[in-house]
C-alpha positions as CSV (number, residue, x, y, z in Angstrom):
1,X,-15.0,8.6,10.5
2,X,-12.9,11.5,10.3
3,X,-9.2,10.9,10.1
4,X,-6.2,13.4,9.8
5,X,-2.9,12.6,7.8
6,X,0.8,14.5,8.8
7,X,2.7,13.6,6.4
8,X,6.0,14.6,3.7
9,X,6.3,14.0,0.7
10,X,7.6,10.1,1.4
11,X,5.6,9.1,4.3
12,X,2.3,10.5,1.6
13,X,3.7,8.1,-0.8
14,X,3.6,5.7,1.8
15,X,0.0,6.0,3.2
16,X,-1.6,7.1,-0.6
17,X,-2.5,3.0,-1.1
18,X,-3.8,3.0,2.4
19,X,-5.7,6.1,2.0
20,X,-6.6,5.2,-1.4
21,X,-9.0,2.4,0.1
22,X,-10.1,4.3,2.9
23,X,-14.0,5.0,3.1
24,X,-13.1,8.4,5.7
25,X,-12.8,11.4,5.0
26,X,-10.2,13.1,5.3
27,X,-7.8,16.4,5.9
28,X,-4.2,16.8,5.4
29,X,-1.5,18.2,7.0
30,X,1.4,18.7,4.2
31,X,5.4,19.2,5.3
32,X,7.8,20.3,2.8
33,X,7.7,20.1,-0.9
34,X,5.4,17.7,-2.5
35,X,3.8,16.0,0.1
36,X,0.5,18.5,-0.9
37,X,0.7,17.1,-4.2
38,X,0.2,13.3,-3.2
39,X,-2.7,13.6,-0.4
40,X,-4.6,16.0,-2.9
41,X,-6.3,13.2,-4.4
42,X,-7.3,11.7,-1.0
43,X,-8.3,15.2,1.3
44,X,-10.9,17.4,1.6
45,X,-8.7,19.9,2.5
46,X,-4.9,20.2,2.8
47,X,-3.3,22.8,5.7
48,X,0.7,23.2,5.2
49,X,2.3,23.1,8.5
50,X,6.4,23.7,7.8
51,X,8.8,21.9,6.2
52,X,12.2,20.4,7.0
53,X,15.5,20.8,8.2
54,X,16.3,21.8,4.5
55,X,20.1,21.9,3.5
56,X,22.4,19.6,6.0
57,X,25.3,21.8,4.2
58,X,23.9,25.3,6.1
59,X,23.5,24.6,10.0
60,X,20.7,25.8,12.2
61,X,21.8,26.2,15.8
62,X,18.9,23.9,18.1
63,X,17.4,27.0,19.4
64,X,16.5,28.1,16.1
65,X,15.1,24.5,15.2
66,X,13.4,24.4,18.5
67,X,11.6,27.8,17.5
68,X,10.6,26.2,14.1
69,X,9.6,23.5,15.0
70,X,7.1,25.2,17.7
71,X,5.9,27.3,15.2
72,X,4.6,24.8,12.7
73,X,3.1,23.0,15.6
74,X,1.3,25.9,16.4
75,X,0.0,25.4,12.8
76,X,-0.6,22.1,13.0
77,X,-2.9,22.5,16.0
78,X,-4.8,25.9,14.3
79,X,-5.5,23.4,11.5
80,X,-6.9,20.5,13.6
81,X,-8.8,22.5,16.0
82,X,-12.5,22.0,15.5
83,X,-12.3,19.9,13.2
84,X,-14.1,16.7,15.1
85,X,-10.8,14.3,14.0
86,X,-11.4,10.8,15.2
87,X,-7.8,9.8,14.4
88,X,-4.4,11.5,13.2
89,X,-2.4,9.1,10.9
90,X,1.8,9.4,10.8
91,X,4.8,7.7,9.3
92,X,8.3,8.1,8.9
93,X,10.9,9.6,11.5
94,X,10.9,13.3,10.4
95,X,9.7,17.0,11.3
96,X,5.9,15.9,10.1
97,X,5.5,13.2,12.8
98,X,7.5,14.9,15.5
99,X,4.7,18.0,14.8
100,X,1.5,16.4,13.9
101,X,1.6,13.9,17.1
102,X,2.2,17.1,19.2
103,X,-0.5,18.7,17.9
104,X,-2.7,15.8,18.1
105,X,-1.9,15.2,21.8
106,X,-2.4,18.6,22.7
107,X,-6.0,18.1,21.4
108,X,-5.9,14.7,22.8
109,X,-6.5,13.0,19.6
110,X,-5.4,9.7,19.5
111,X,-2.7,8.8,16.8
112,X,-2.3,5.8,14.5
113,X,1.7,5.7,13.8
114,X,3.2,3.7,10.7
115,X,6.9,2.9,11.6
116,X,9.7,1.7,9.3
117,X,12.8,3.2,10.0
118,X,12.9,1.0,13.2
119,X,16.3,1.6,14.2
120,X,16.1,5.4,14.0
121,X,12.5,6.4,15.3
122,X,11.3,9.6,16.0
123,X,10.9,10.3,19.7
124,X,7.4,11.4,19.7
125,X,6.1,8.0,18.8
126,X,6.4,7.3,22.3
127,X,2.7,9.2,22.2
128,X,1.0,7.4,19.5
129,X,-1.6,4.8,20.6
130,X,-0.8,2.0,18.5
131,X,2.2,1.5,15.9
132,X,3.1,-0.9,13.2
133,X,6.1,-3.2,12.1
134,X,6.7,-4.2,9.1
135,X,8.0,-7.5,10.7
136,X,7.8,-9.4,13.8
137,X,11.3,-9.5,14.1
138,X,11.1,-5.4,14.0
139,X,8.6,-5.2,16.2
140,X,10.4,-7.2,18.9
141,X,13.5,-4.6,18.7
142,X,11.1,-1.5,18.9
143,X,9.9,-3.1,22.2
144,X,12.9,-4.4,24.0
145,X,15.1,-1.5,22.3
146,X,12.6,1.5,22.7
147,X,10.0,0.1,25.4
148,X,7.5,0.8,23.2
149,X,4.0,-0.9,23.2
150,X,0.6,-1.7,21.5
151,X,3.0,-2.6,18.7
152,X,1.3,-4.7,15.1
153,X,3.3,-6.4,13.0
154,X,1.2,-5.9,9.3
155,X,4.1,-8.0,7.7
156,X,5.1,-5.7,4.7
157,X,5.8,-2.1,3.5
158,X,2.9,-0.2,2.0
159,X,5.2,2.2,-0.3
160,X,5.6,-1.3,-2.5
161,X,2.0,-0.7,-4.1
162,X,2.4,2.5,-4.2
163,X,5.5,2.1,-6.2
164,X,4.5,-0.6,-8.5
165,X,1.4,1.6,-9.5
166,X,3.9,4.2,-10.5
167,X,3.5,4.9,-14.4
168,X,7.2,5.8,-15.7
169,X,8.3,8.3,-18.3
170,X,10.0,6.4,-21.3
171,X,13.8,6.3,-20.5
172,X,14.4,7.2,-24.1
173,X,12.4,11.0,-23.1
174,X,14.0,11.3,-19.7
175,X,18.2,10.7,-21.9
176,X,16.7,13.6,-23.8
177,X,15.3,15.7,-21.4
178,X,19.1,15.6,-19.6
179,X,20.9,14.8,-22.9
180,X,22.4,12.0,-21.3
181,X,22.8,8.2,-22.7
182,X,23.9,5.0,-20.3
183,X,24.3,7.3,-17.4
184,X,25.0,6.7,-13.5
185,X,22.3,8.4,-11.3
186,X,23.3,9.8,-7.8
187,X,21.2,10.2,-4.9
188,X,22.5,12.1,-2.3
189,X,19.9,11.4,0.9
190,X,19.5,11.5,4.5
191,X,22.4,8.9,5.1
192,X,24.9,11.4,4.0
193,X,26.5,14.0,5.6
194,X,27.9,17.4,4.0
195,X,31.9,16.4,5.0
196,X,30.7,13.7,2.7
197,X,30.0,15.0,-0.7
198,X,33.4,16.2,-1.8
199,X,34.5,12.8,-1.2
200,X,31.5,11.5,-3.1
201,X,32.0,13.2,-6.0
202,X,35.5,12.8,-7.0
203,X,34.7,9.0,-6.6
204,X,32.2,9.3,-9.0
205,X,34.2,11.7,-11.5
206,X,37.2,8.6,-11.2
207,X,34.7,6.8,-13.2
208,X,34.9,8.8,-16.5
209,X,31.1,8.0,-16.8
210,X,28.3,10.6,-17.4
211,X,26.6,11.1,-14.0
212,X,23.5,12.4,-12.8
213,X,23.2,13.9,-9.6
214,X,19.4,14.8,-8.0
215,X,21.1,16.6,-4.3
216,X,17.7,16.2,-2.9
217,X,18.4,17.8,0.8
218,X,21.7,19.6,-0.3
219,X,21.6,22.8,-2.0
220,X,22.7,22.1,-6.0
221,X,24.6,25.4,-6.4
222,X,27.0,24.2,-3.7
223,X,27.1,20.5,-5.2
224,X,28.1,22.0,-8.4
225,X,31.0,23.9,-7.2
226,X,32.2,20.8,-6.1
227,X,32.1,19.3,-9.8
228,X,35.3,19.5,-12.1
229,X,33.8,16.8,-14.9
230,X,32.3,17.7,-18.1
231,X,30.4,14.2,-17.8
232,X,28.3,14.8,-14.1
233,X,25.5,17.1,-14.3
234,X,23.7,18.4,-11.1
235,X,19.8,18.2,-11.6
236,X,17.9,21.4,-9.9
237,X,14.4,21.1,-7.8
238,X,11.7,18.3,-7.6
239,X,12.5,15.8,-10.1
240,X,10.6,12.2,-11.2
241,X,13.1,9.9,-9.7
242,X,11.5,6.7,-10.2
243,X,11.8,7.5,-14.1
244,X,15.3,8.5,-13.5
245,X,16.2,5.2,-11.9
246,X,13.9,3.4,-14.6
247,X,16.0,5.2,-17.4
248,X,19.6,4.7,-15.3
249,X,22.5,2.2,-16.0
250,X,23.0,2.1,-12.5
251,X,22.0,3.7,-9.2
252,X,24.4,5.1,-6.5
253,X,22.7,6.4,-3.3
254,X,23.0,7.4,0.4
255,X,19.5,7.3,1.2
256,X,16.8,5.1,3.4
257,X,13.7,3.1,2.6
258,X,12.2,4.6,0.2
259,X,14.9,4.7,-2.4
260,X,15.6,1.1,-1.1
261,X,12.1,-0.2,-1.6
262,X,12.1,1.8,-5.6
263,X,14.9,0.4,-6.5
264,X,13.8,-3.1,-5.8
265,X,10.5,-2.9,-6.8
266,X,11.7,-1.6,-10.2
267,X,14.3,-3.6,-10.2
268,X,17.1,-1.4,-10.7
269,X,20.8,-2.6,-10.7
270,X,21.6,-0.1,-7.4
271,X,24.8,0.4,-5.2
272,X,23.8,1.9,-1.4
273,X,26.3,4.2,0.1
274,X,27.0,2.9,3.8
275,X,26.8,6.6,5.1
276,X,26.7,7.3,8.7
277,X,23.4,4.8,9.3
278,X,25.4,1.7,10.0
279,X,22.3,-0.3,11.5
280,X,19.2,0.9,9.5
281,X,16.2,-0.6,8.7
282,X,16.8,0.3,5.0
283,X,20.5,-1.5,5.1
284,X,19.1,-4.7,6.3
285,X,16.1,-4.9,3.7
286,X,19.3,-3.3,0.6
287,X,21.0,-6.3,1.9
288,X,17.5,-8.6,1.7
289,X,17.6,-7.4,-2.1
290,X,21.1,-8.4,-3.0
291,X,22.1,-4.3,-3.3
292,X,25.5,-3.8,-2.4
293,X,26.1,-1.9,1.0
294,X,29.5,-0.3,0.6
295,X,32.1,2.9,1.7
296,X,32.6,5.4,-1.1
297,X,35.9,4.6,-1.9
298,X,34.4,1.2,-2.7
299,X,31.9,2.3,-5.6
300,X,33.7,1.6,-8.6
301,X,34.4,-1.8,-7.7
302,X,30.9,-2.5,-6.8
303,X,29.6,-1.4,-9.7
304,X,31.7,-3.8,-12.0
305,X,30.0,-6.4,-10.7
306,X,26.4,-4.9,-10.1
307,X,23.4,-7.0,-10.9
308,X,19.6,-6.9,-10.8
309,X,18.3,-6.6,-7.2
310,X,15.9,-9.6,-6.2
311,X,12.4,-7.6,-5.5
312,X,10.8,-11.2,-3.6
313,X,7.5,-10.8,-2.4
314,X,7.4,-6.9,-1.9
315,X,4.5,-6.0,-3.5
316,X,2.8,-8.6,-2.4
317,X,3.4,-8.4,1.5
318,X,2.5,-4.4,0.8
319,X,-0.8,-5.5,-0.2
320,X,-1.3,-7.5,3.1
321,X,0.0,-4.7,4.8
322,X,-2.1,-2.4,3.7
323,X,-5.3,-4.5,4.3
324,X,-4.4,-5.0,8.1
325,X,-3.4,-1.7,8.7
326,X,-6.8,0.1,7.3
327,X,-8.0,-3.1,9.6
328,X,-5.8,-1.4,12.7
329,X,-7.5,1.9,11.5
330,X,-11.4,1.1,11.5
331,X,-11.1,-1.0,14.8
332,X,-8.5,1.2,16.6
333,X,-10.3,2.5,20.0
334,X,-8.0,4.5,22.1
335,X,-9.4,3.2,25.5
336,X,-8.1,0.1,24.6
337,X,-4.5,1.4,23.6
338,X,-1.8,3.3,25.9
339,X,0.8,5.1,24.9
340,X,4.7,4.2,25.7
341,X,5.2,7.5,27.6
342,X,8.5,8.9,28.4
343,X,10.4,6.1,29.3
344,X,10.5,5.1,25.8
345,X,10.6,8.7,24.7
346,X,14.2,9.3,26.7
347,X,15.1,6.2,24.7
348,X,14.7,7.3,21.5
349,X,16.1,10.8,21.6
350,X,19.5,9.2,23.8
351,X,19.7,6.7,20.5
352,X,18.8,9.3,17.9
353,X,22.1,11.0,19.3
354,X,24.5,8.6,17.3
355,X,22.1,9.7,14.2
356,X,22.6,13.4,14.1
């Protein structure tokens, strides 16, 4: 069996336990920074096919996006072509699904699709043979909400192996590396927009607590202007966040699952920034953990009374997960799946609107 994975840098970290136990080979199609990094160990070879939006602070006009996004699916289909792919893996809601599925059903390769934003899908899933839920109670909202079918429930979220396999950095090397003791770490991620930052920041400089900011999607040098304390330090580039939040008095972020499922799996007293995804997948499960879901203005509060988040059976339901999925994978025949079409496709993008 011959399997393609598109895939950042999150949804790799994702499917790496799933493609760890896989007996296929397999190619990779890498989007944005580091997701090369994370299949390496798993593909034969690895073909870069675009990255993201990039910087929510700088604006693109949808034209421009449109050409983009056309032109890395041209890539994605130059590195499929010919290949003999029996199947093209995809997770998450981003640029890498909405290209690899389009490349994949202009070669008519069927597509396995991993979902666990829920509420905020990308509209191309519509075309993927056969999806997953994390949850029966997920995967009856992603059929009556989005029409979608040939839906599994595999009852967990894979990224918890992957996390809890995760070997961490001492916390006493990562306060020296930033010369910082007992600090704060910020996350600023996709559930924050750039009107939002200023905001953020003088919240978090009313604390008179040394703060670390990783900007992730937003440009640093911009951040930093936005800084007037001696105690908050903007980080620069790719950084080893689980070791920052292992080595962190406390975690503030506006970010989705994946920083949700870290900081329960390592158990890491965490605040999560309500942001402009009121009903997210990641809020429910913050919420599931005991992490606080709060406005800005309601941080320092929050934090005075922070505790421990309550990790459950995570890693234990990923395992499961994980097992049925590669189950999905090796039994998966596309004459016995169809995909949603556009019906459900017209339903994601009209609910994506209240997203953007």
């Amino acid at each position: 069996m011959k399997i393609a994975v598109a895939a950042e840098a999150a949804p790799a970290r994702t499917l790496a336990p799933i493609l760890e136990k896989l007996e296929a080979e397999c190619l990779g199609l890498s989007h944005g920074p580091g997701a090369a990094d994370i299949l390496k160990p798993f593909c034969s070879h690895i073909y870069p096919i675009g990255s993201s939006r990039g910087n929510p602070l700088q604006k693109r006009s949808r034209t421009h996006i449109a050409y983009l996004v056309a032109g890395d699916t041209l890539k994605a289909v130059k590195a499929l072509k010919g290949k003999n792919i029996d199947l093209l893996l995809s997770c998450g809601n981003a640029g890498d699904v909405r290209k690899g599925i389009s490349a994949a059903n202009i070669l008519r390769i069927p597509v396995l699709h991993l979902e666990q934003d829920i509420y905020n899908p990308i509209e191309m899933i519509a075309f993927a043979g056969q999806i997953t839920a994390p949850s029966s109670r997920y995967k009856k909202y992603l059929e009556d909400n989005y029409l979608l079918k040939n839906i599994e429930n595999i009852g967990g979220y894979p990224l918890a192996s992957y996390i809890n396999q995760m070997t961490l950095k001492h916390p006493q090397d990562v306060k020296n590396t930033y010369q910082m003791d007992d600090f704060i770490l910020l996350a600023l991620g996709g559930d924050l927009k750039g009107s939002d930052i200023p905001g953020l920041i003088k919240t978090m400089e009313l604390l008179e607590k040394p703060v670390l900011i990783v900007p992730f999607r937003f440009n640093s040098l911009q951040v930093r202007k936005m800084v007037q304390s001696s105690l908050i330090k903007v980080v620069d580039g790719f950084v080893d966040l689980p070791s920052l939040m292992g080595s962190c008095q406390a975690m503030v972020y506006g970010a989705g699952m994946g920083i949700t499922l870290e900081a329960g799996v390592l158990e890491v007293p965490s605040i999560k920034i309500k942001g402009f995804h009121h009903e997210h997948s990641s809020v429910d499960l913050a919420r599931d953990l005991g992490i606080p879901v709060v406005d800005i203005e309601d941080i320092p509060s929050a934090l005075s009374t922070l505790n421990k988040p309550q990790s459950k059976n995570l890693v234990k339901d990923a395992e499961v997960a994980i097992d049925k999925f590669i189950n999905l994978l090796y039994n998966f025949k596309s004459e016995d799946t169809s995909k949603s079409g556009w019906a459900a496709f017209n339903k994601i993008w009209k609910a994506r609107s209240k997203f953007r």
